[in-house]
C-alpha positions in Angstrom: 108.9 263.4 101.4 108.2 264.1 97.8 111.0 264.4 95.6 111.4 267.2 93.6 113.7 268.8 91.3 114.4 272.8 91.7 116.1 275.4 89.0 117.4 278.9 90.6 117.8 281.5 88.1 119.9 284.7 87.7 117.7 286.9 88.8 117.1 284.7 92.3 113.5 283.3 91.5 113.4 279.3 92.2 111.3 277.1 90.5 109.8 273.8 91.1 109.4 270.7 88.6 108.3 267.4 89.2 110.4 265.0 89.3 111.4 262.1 86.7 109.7 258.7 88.2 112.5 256.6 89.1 111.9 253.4 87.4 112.8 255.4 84.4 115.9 256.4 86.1 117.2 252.6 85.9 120.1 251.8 84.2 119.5 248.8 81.7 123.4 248.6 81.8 124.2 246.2 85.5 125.9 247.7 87.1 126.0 251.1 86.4 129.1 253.1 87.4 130.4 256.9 87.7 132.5 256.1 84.7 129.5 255.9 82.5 127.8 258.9 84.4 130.7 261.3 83.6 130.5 259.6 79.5 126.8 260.6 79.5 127.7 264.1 81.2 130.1 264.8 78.9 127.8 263.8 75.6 125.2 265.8 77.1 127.5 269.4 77.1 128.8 268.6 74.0 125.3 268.0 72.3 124.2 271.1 74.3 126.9 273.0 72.9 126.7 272.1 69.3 122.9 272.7 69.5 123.4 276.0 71.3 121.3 274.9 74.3 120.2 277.3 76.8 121.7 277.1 80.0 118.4 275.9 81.9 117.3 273.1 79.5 121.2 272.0 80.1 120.5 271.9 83.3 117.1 270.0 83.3 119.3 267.1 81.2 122.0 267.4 83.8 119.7 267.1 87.1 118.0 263.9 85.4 121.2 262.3 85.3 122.2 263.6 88.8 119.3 261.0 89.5 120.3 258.4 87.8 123.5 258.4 89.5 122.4 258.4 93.1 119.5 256.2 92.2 121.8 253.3 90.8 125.0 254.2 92.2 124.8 253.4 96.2 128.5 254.4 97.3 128.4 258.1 95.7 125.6 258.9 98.1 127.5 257.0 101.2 131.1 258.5 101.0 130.4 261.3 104.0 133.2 263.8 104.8 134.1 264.2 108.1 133.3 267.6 109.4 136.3 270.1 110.2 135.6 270.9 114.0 137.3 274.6 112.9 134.4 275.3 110.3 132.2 272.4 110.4 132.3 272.1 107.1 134.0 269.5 104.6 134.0 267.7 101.1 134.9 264.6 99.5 135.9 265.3 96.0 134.7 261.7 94.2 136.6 262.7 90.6 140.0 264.7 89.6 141.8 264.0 86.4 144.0 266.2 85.1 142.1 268.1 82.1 139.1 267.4 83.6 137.2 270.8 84.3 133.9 269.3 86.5 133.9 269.2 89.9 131.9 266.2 91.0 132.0 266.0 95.3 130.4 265.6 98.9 130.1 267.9 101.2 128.7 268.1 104.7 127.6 270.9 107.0 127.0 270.8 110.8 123.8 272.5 111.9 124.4 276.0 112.1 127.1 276.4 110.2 126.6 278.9 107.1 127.9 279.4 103.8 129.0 283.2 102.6 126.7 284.5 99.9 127.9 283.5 96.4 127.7 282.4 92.9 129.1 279.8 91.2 130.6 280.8 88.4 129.4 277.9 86.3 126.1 276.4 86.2 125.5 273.7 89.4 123.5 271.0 90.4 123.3 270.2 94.3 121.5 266.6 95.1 120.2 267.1 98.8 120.6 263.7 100.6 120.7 264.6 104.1 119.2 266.8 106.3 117.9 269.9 106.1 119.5 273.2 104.6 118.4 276.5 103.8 119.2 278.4 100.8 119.0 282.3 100.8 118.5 283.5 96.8 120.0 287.3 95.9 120.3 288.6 92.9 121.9 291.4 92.0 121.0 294.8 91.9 124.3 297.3 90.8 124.3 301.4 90.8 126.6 303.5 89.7 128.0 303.7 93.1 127.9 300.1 93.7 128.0 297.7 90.8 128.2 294.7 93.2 125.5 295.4 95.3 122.8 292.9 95.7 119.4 292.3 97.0 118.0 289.5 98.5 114.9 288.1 96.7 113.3 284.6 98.5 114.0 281.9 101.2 114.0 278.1 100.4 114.0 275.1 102.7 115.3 272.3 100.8 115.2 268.4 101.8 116.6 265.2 101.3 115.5 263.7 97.7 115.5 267.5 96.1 117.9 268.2 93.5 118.2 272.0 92.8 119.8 273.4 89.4 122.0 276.8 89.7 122.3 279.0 86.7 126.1 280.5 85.9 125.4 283.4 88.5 122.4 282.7 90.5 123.6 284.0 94.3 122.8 282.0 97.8 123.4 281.4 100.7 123.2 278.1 102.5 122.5 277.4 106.3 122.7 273.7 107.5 119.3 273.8 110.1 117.7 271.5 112.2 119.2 268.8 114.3 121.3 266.3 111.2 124.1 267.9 109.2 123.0 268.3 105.8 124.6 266.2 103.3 124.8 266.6 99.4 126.4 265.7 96.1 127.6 268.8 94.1 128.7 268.8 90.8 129.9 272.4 88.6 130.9 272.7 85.5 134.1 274.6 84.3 134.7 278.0 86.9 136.6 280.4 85.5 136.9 283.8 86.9 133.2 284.5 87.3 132.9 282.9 91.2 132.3 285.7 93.8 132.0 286.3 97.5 129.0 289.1 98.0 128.9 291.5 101.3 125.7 292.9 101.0 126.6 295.6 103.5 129.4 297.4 101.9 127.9 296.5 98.3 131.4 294.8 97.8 132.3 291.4 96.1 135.7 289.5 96.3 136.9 286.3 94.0 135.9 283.0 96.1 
């Protein structure tokens, strides 16, 4: 399957880039490890800062190096969670250090199971390495009655080998389909108070 890279915006559109090839990807530095992934991470939010970089050229940068990391870095993309049989659901975070405001994890989802609809809070990048999941895409769409109310907008299949970027408050929903949990490698930047849980029938939204 062809791999491809993916950027969901604010207002719920998703677009499609090609990928980098990967023999670009390589690391000239043997071997490469998540040390030097989260170095480059962090050079490339601080560049992006400094220059006043929009949020989706960050995250074209960012989803490159999502790449390299899984391309040259086998054990990120074999440390599986094992599923909670209550939600069947569960994640591995690979990262914590005090002061350290990314969240870099795995997370695994039986078929069937469902996320609620949300945002992030932050921008995102989700590496799909397993399976097959389907994202739902909302945006929103406030009155004066309702200023949480959302509308939903598109559908996306996504498969192993894509690597999607999320905007600070694009909204989805993810359902783990087919006959494999889906598998991925998520990594946020700093959440603040911004992350939401939508109910698109009472036009309501609650802090995740």
């Amino acid at each position: 399957m062809t791999k491809q890279d993916w950027l969901v915006k604010d207002n719920g559109n998703c677009l499609g880039f090609d990928s980098p090839r990967e023999w670009d990807l390589l690391s000239q530095t043997n071997p490469y490890r998540l040390y030097r992934f989260l170095g480059e991470l962090e050079d490339i939010l601080n560049q992006g800062e400094m220059a006043n970089q929009g949020e989706e050229d960050l995250l074209k940068s960012i989803r490159h190096l999502v790449r390299k990391l899984i391309l040259n870095v086998y054990w990120v993309t074999t440390t599986v969670p094992d599923p909670s049989p209550q939600t069947g659901t569960s994640v591995s975070l690979l990262y914590d250090e005090p002061g350290f405001s990314l969240t870099l994890q795995t997370e695994i989802m039986l078929p069937g199971t469902s996320t609620s609809i949300h945002n992030h809070g932050t921008w995102g990048v989700v590496a799909a390495l397993g399976g097959q999941q389907k994202n739902t895409f909302w945006k929103r769409s406030p009155t004066p009655e309702f200023p949480d109310k959302i509308e939903q907008v598109a559908e996306k299949l996504f498969h192993p080998g894509d690597i999607i970027g999320f905007t600070t408050d694009a909204i989805h929903q993810v359902e783990a389909i087919g006959d494999e949990p889906t598998f991925t490698l998520n990594l946020y930047g700093e959440t603040l108070s911004k992350r939401f849980n939508f109910d698109p029938i009472t036009h309501q939204a609650q802090k995740f």
